[in-house]
SEMAR-724842 format. One line per 10 residues: number of its first residue (from 1); their letters; for each residue x, y, z of C-alpha. Coordinates in steps of 0.05 Angstrom, whole numbers, plus 5000, padded with zeros to 4 digits. Layout:
SEMAR-724842
NUM = A = X:Y:Z  ...
This chain:
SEMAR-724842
1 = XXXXXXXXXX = 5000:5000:5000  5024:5063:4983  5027:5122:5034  4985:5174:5012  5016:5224:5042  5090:5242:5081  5124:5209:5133  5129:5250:5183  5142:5233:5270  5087:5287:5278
11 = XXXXXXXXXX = 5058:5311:5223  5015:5282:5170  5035:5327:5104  5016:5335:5032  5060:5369:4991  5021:5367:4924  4952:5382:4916  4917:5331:4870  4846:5331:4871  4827:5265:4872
21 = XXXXXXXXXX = 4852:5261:4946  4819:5322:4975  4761:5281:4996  4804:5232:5029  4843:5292:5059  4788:5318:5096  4780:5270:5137  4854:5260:5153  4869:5330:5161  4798:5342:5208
31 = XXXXXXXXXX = 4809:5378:5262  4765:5375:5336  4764:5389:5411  4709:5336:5439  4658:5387:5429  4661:5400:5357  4701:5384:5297  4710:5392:5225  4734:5366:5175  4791:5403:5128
41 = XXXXXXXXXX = 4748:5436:5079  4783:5496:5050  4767:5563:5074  4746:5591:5008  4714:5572:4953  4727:5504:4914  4680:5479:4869  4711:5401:4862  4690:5344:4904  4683:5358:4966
51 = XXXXXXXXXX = 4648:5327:5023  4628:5403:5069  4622:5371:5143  4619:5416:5212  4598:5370:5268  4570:5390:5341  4576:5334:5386  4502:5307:5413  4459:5341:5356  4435:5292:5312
61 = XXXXXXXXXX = 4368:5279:5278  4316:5223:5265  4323:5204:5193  4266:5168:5179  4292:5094:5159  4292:5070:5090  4280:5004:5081  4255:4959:5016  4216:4907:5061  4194:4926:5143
71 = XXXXXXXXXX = 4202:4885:5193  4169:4887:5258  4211:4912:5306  4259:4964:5259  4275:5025:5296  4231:5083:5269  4291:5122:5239  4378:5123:5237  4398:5177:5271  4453:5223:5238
81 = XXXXXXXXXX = 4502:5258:5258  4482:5330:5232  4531:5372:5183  4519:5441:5224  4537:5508:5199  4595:5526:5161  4641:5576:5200  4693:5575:5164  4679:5603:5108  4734:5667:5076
91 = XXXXXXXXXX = 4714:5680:5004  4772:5724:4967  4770:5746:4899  4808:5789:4844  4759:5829:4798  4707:5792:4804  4739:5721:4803  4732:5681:4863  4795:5641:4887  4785:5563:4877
101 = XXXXXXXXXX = 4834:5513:4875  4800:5474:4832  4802:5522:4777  4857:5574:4776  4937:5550:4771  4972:5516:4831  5041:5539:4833  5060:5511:4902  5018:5472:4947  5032:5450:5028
111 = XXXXXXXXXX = 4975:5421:5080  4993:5398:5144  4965:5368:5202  5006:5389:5262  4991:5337:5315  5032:5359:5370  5005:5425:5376  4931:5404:5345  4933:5456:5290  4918:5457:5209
121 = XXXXXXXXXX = 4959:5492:5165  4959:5500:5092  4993:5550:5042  4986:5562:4968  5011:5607:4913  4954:5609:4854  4955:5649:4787  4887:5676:4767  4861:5684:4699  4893:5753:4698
131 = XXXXXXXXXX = 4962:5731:4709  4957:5751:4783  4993:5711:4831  4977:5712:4902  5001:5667:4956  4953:5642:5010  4959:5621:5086  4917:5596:5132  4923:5565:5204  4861:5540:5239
141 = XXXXXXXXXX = 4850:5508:5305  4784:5486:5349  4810:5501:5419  4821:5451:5475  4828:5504:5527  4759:5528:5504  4711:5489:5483  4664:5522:5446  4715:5563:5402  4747:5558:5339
151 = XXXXXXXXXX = 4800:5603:5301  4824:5619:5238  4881:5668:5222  4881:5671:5143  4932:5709:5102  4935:5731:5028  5002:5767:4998  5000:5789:4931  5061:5765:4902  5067:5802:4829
161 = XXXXXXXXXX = 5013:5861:4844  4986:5911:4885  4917:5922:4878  4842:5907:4914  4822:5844:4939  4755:5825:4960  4748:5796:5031  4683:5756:5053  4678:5726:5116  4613:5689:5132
171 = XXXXXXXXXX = 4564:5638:5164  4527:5592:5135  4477:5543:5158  4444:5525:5088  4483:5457:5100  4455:5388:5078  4483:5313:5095  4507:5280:5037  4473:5217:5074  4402:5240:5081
181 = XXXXXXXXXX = 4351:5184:5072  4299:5234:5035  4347:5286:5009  4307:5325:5071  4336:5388:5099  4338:5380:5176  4347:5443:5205  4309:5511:5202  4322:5581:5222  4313:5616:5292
191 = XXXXXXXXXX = 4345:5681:5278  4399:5715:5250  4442:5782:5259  4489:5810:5223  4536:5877:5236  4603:5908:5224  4660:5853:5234  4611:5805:5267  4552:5762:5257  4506:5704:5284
201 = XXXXXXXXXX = 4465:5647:5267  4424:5615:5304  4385:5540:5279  4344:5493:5299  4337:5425:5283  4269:5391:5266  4236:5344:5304  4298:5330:5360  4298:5413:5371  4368:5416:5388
211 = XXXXXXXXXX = 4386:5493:5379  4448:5515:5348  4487:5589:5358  4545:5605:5315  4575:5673:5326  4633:5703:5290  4683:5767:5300  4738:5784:5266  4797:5834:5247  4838:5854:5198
221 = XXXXXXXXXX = 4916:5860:5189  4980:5902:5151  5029:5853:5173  5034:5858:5251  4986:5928:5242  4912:5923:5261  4871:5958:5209  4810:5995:5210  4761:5979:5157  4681:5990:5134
231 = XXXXXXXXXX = 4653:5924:5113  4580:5922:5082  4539:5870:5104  4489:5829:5081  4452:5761:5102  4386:5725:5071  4358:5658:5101  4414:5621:5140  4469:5665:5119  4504:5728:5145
241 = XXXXXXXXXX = 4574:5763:5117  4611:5813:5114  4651:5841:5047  4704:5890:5041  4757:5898:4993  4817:5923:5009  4879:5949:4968  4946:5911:4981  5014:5930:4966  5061:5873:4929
251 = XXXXXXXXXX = 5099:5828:4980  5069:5853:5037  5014:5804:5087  4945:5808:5103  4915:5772:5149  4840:5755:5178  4830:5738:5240  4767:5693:5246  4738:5686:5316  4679:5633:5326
261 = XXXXXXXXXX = 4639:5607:5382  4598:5555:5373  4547:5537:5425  4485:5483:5425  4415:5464:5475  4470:5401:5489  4501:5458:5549  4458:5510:5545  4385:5534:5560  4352:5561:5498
271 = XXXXXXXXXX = 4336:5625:5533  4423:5634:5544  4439:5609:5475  4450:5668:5432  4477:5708:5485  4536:5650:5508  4554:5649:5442  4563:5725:5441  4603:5739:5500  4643:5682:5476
281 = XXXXXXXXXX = 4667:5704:5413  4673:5769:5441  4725:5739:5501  4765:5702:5442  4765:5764:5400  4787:5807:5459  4838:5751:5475  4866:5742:5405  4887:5696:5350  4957:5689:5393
291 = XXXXXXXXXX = 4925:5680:5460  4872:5634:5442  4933:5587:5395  4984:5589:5467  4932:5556:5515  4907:5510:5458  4971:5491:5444  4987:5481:5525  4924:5438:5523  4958:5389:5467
301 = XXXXXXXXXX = 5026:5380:5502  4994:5366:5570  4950:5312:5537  5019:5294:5499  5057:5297:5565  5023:5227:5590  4981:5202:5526  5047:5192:5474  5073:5141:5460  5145:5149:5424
311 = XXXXXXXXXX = 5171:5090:5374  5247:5098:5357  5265:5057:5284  5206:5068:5238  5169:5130:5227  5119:5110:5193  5102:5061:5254  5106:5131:5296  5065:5168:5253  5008:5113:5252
321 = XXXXXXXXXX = 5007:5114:5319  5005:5192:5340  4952:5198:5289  4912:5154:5318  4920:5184:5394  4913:5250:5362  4844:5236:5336  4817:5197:5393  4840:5255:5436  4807:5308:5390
331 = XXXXXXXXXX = 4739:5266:5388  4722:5248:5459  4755:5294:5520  4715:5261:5576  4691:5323:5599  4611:5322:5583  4578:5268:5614  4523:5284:5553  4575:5255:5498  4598:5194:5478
341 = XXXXXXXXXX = 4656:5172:5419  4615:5158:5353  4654:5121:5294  4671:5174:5248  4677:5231:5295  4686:5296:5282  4709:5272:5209  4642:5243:5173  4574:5227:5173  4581:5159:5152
351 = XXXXXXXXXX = 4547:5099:5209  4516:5157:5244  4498:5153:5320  4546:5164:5375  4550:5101:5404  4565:5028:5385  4601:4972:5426  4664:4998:5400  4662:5041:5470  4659:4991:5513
361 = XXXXXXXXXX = 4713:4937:5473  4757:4984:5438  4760:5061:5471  4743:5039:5546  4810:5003:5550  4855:5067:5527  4814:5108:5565  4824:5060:5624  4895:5060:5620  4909:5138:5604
371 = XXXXXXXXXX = 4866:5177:5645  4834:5192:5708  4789:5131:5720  4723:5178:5719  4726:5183:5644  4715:5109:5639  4658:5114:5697  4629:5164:5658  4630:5127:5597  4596:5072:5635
381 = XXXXXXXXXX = 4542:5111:5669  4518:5127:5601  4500:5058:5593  4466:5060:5651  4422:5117:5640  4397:5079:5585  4386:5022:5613  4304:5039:5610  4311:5047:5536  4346:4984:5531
391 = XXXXXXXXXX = 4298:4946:5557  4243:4984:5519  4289:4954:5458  4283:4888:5481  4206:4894:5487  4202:4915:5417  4227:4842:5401  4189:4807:5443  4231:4803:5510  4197:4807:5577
401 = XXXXXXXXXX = 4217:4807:5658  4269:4868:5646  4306:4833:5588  4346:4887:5564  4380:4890:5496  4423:4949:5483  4430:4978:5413  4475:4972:5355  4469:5038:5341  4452:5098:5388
411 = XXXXXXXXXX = 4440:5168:5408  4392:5166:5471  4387:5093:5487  4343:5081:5432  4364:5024:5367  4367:5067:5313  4398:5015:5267  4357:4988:5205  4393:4929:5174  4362:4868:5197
421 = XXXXXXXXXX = 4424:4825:5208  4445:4870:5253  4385:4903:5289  4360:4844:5306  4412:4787:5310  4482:4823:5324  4466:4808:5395  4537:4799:5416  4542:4874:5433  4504:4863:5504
431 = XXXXXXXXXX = 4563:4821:5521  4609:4880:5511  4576:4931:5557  4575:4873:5610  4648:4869:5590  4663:4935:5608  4638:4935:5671  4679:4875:5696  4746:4909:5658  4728:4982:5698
441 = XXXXXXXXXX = 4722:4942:5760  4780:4901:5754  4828:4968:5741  4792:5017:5790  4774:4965:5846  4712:5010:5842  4657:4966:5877  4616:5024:5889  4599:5040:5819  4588:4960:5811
451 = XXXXXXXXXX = 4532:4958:5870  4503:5029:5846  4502:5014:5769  4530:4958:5748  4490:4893:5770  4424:4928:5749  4458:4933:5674  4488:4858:5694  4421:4833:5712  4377:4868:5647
461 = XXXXXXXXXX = 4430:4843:5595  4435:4764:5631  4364:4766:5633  4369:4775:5553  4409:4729:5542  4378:4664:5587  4315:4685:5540  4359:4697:5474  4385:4616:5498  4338:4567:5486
471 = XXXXXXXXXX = 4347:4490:5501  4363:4437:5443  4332:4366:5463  4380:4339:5397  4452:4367:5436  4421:4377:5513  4452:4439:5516  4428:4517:5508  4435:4532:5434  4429:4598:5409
481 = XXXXXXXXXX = 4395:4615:5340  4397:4662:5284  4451:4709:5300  4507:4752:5266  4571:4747:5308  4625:4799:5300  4651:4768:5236  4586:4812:5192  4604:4771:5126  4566:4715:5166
491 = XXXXXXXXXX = 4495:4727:5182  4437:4682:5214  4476:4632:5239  4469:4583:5292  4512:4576:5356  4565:4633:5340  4621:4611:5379  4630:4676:5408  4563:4705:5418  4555:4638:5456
501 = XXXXXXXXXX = 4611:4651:5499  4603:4719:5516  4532:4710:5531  4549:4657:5578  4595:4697:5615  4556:4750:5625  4503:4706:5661  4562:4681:5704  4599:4747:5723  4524:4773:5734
511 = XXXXXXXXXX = 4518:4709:5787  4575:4732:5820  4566:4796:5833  4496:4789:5851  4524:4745:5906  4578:4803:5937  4529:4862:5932  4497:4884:6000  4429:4865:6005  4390:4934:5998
521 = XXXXXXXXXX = 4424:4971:5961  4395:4950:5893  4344:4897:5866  4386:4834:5876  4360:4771:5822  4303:4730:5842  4321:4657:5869  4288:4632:5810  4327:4674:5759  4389:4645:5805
531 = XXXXXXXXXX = 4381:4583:5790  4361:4588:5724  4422:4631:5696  4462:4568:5741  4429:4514:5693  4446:4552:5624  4515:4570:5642  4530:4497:5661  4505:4477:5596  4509:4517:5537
541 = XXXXXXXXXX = 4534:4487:5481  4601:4512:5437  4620:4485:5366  4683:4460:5360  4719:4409:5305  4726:4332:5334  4803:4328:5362  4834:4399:5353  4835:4460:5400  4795:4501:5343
551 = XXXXXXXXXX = 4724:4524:5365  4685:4530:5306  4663:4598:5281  4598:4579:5281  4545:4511:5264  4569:4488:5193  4623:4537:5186  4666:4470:5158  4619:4470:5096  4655:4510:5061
561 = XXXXXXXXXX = 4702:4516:5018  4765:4527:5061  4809:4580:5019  4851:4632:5052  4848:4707:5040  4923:4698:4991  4868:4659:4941  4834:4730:4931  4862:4755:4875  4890:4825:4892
571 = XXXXXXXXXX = 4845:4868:4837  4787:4836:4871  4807:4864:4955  4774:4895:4989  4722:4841:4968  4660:4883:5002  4666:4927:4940  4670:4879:4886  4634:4822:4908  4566:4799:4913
581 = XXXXXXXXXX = 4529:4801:4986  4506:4734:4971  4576:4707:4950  4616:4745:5011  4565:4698:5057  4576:4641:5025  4657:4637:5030  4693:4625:5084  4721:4696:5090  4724:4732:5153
591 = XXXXXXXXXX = 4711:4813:5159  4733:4815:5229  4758:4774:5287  4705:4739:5317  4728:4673:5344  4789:4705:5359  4754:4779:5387  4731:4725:5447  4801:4689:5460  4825:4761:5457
601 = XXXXXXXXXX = 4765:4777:5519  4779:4717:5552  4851:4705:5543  4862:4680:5613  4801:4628:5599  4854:4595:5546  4939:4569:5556  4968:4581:5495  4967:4535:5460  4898:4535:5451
611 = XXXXXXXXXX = 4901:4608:5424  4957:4592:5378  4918:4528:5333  4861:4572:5334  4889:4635:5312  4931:4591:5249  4856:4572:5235  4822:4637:5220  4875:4695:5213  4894:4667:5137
621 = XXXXXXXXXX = 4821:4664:5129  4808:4742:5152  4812:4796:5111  4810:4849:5158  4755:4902:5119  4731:4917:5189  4770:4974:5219  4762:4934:5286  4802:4867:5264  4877:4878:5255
631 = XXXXXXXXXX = 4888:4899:5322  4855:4839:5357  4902:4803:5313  4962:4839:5329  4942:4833:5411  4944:4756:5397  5005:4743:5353  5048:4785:5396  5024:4733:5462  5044:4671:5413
641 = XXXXXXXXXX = 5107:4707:5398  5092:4716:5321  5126:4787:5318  5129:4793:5244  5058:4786:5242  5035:4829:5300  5082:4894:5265  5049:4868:5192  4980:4877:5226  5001:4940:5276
651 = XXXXXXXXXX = 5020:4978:5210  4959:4958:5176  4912:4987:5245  4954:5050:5252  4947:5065:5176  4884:5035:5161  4864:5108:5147  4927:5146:5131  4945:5101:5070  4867:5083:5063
661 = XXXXXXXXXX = 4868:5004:5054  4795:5001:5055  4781:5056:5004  4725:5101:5048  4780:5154:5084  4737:5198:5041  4673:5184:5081  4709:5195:5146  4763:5165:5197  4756:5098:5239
671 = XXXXXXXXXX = 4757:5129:5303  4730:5071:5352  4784:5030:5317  4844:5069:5333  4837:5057:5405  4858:4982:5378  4916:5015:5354  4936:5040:5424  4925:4966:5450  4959:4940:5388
681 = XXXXXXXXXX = 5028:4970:5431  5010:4977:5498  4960:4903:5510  4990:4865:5440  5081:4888:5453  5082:4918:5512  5035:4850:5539  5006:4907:5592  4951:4867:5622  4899:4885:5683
691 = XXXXXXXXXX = 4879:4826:5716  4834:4806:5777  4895:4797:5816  4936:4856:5788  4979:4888:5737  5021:4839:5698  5073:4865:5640  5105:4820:5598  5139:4861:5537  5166:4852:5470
701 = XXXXXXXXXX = 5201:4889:5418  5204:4880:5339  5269:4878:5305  5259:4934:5259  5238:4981:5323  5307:5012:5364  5254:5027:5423  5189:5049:5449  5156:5089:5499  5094:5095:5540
711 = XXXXXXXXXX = 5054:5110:5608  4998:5082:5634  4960:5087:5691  4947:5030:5741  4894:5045:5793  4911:5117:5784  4981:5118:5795  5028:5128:5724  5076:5093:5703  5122:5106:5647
721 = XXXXXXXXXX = 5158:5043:5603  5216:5051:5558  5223:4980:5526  5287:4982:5479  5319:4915:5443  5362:4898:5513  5311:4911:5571  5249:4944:5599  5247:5005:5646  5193:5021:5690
731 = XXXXXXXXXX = 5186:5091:5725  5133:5098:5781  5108:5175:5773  5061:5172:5823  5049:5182:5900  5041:5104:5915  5077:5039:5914  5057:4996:5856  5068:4920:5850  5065:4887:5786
741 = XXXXXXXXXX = 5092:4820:5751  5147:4837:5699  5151:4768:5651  5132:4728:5712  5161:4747:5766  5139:4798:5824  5170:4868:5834  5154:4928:5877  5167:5004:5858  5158:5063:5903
751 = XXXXXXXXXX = 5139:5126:5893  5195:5158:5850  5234:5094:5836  5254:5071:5764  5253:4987:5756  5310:4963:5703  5308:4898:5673  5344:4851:5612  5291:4809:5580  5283:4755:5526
761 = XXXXX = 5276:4778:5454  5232:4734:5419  5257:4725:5346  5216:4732:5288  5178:4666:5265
């Protein structure tokens, strides 16, 4: 695969513009702060493909679902993730001719994503029709240090002229999604005000109501000079600008200075909207373009300060990875209890909603292991404020006794998914919030949140699943039917391996914590439902194939024909976009890890052996066109000591996007999926694990890497790792003693101390 762009420790950069990226660019180069994002549309004009895409985090609308054939029990509508108003909008043009990159001469060309310091950057020199040359500049940045702000400092210097240029800096909210069901516009218009160097716009969204204020200020420079100038203004439904034109001298800089605040209903009253957004444009404007870029800056390094991780020998393997940190980072913050980390982001509207099981299996461990352990609580007690909705879910299928069945897709609690196989038969991700609960537990020792919240989430998904079980009189055994495991390229199957698993563990860890919690405190199970769950767990049944360690993917899964993914020829990959539907499900190829996703889970259920046969079984069979498969691979080859393949597979999760393997960067980043990048080093090399009975560390290093660095936190105290190709080094940063095992055997570091020790290289098999 070729990179699409440079290699660069912490950049990503494109040095030639070619058009037929800049759709793909947008969503690499998107930019966000946990409150908002966009993606890297250009300021001005450009009239070539382009996906436009502002996104507020927590607004989203009901798209009615569109479906050939209904089903009882479809969620009414998919809810998407809204493209908002576009604030960063800077028109220029020379007599009469607006700038567009897609139409006048590029003479020099340079974007850049500056990851360390969280800010896009992008200059240009274009020749217009007339033979006039001007350079262009722009820096933009949506603040960490304030959440509800965004800047723009955009300079023009005529380069073989002096003459007037036409400035127009505007708002506006006459924005569609590219993804809309109906072609329906969602929003409408509150109000709108527009005056000298500033404007407003304030929208609404239909049916959900979710208000929207976006308020803009800005200024005008001679170099380092403020300038006075008299803008005209104008505005008409959803719009408002300003236009001047001023006259610049050849070789000298102008610069605007474009101040936004952004504010929603999701913090705010109505009744406060416009006015928040007001007073806080007017601080950033007050504070400047300067100002405002320090603190955000600040705000990067400090999250840099404990969240890098540094990889010495490969750049592209260092790129890959701060990329992926940098976006999780810019996506979800942990700071409103309201949000939670949808799939695309900040970066597309693609899979809408802002929740899948991708929180609880993929982010929840990074966040876990790199910040305070209230972030992952909060992520948690999101689940269970839906827990009423999840039950409602379950109802809608026929469920009963506070059965609860959370959704694929969410934005309140509510399914708002509407393709059948997985509505109503990717069941498996109930065992991932369970999941979750036990991994929070196990790394916080937090038993308060597990007798508050967690066994009434326990109890509502176990009670799912012993009705979701049913009992086969032909095996004597619980059998489940009709399902779609995590492996989507398989659907209505019988007795998915992992879905059988998982379910059956989460009717066991609900047992056991229903038996610790103090009677009172919540609704314990019913001595019925005791010994119920107690008969299905001792007897569910699990494919496997007669004399082997391999447990089958799924009934009949040896029926066909067994090929491995080398057989695919390569103009035929990724085989979701040539293919048939109806001959994907028929072959043996794997999307994603699914028999593996549970020995990944569960790896302490398994000796290693075990996970070895079975993952020589099915990772030649996987083809990995789920963002969420190479890094479960990676996590398992590195604890069989296959090396060459975990830092095959680690390049392939921490550039799935960057170099585009799958072909949809242009719809929008993978960003549940690069949290399995960050375990890809820190669970799959580093062997980091959290276990019942502590913090165990057993690391590795690939040949082509000189060294690598992390921290982590272990029940809030960090530690920093340095792992080169002769030994590992452990630094205890915090305030407390920490005891771990470090490739078996049992140290203690104190507050302060640094842990040094040689340890086997595995070589490359």
């Amino acid at each position: 695969m070729r990179n699409l762009f440079d290699i660069d420790p912490w950049k990503i950069i494109e040095s030639k513009f070619d058009p037929s990226k800049q759709k793909q660019a947008e969503s690499i180069f998107s930019i966000g702060n946990g409150s908002f994002g966009q993606r890297a549309n250009f300021e001005e004009n450009y009239s070539g493909a382009s996906l436009q895409g502002s996104y507020i985090g927590g607004v989203y609308y009901p798209d009615k679902t569109r479906v050939g054939w209904w089903k009882n029990g479809y969620p009414e509508y998919f809810a998407k993730v809204l493209n908002s108003t576009n604030w960063i909008g800077i028109d220029i043009s020379i007599d009469g001719e607006h700038l567009d990159l897609n139409q006048q001469q590029i003479k020099h060309f340079h974007r850049e994503l500056d990851m360390q310091n969280g800010l896009l950057k992008r200059s240009a020199r274009v020749v217009f029709s007339n033979g006039k040359e001007l350079e262009i500049e722009s820096i933009r940045f949506c603040s960490m240090a304030r959440e509800e702000i965004g800047a723009i400092a955009y300079s023009v210097t005529p380069l073989n002229f002096s003459g007037n240029v036409k400035f127009t800096p505007y708002l506006d909210g006459k924005v569609s999604n590219h993804d809309a069901n109906y072609d329906e516009f969602f929003w409408v218009e509150d109000s709108r005000k527009v005056d000298l160097q500033k404007g407003i716009l304030c929208t609404r969204t239909k049916k959900t109501d979710f208000c929207v204020a976006t308020a803009m200020r800005f200024s005008f420079w001679r170099e380092q000079e403020l300038l006075t100038i008299h803008p005209n203004v104008a505005q008409r439904d959803f719009y408002v600008e300003n236009n001047f034109e001023h006259y610049l001298e050849k070789g000298i800089r102008f610069t605007l200075k474009k101040y936004v605040a952004i504010t929603s209903t999701i913090n705010h009253s109505e009744f406060e909207l416009v006015a928040k957004a007001i007073k806080r444009v007017r601080e950033a404007y007050t504070t400047g373009f300067d100002a405002l870029r320090s603190e955000h800056e600040a705000a990067w390094q400090a999250i840099w300060d404990s969240a890098d991780i540094s990889i010495e020998g490969d750049v592209a393997s260092q790129q890959g990875i701060r990329f992926n940190i940098f976006h999780l980072y810019q996506t979800y913050t942990g700071k409103n209890a309201k949000l939670n980390i949808g799939p695309k982001g900040f970066t597309g509207e693609k899979y809408g909603g802002a929740t899948y099981w991708d929180t609880e299996a993929y982010c929840l461990p990074f966040y876990l292991k790199t910040t305070d352990p209230k972030v992952a609580r909060q992520l948690l007690v999101y689940r269970y404020n839906h827990l009423g909705r999840a039950i409602e879910n379950a109802e809608k299928l026929g469920f009963k006794d506070g059965a609860a069945l959370y959704p694929m897709v969410t934005m309140n609690g509510e399914e708002c998914h509407n393709e059948w196989e997985i509505t109503f038969e990717e069941i498996h991700r109930n065992g991932a919030i369970s999941f979750g609960i036990y991994n929070y537990v196990r790394h916080t020792r937090d038993t308060d949140y597990l007798e508050t919240y967690g066994l009434p989430v326990l109890a509502g998904i176990a009670r799912f699943w012993a009705q979701r079980f049913n009992w086969s009189e032909a095996k004597k055994a619980y059998v489940m039917l009709g399902v779609t495991g995590p492996n989507e390229y398989e659907n209505n199957v019988n007795n998915n391996w992992y879905t059988n698993y998982i379910a059956r563990w989460c009717i066991a860890y609900c047992l056991e914590v229903n038996s610790k919690v103090s009677k009172g405190l919540v609704e314990k199970l019913a001595p019925r439902e005791i010994e119920q769950f107690q008969h299905i767990v001792d007897n569910v049944y699990f494919p496997q194939i007669d004399g082997t360690n391999i447990y089958l993917q799924q009934d009949g899964f040896m029926d066909k024909e067994q090929l491995s993914a080398s057989d695919i020829p390569v103009a035929e990959r990724p085989i979701n976009k040539h293919w048939s539907w109806d001959r994907i499900l028929r072959s043996i190829f794997i999307k994603q890890a699914d028999v593996l996703q549970g020995l990944y889970l569960f790896e302490d259920h398994f000796t290693e052996e075990v996970i070895r046969e079975n993952f020589d079984f099915y990772e030649p069979k996987t083809v990995h066109e789920s963002s969420l498969s190479p890094c479960v691979h990676v996590i398992l080859a590195a604890k069989i000591k296959r090396l060459d393949k975990a830092l095959e597979l680690y390049l392939r999760t921490s550039r799935l996007d960057l170099d585009d393997y799958n072909h949809e960067a242009d719809e929008g980043l993978h960003i549940t999926s690069m949290a399995g990048t960050w375990m890809s080093v820190v669970e799959g090399l580093a062997g980091v694990r959290v276990y019942e009975n502590g913090l165990a560390i057993n690391p590795q290093i690939p040949k082509p890497w000189k060294s690598y660095a992390f921290q982590i936190r272990y029940q809030n105290q960090p530690l920093a790792l340095a792992i080169d190709q002769q030994k590992v080094t452990i630094t205890n940063l915090g305030s407390a003693l920490v005891s771990c095992q470090l490739a078996g055997s049992q140290i203690d570091i104190e507050a302060g101390a640094m842990h040094e020790a040689a340890f086997e290289k595995f070589e490359l098999s």
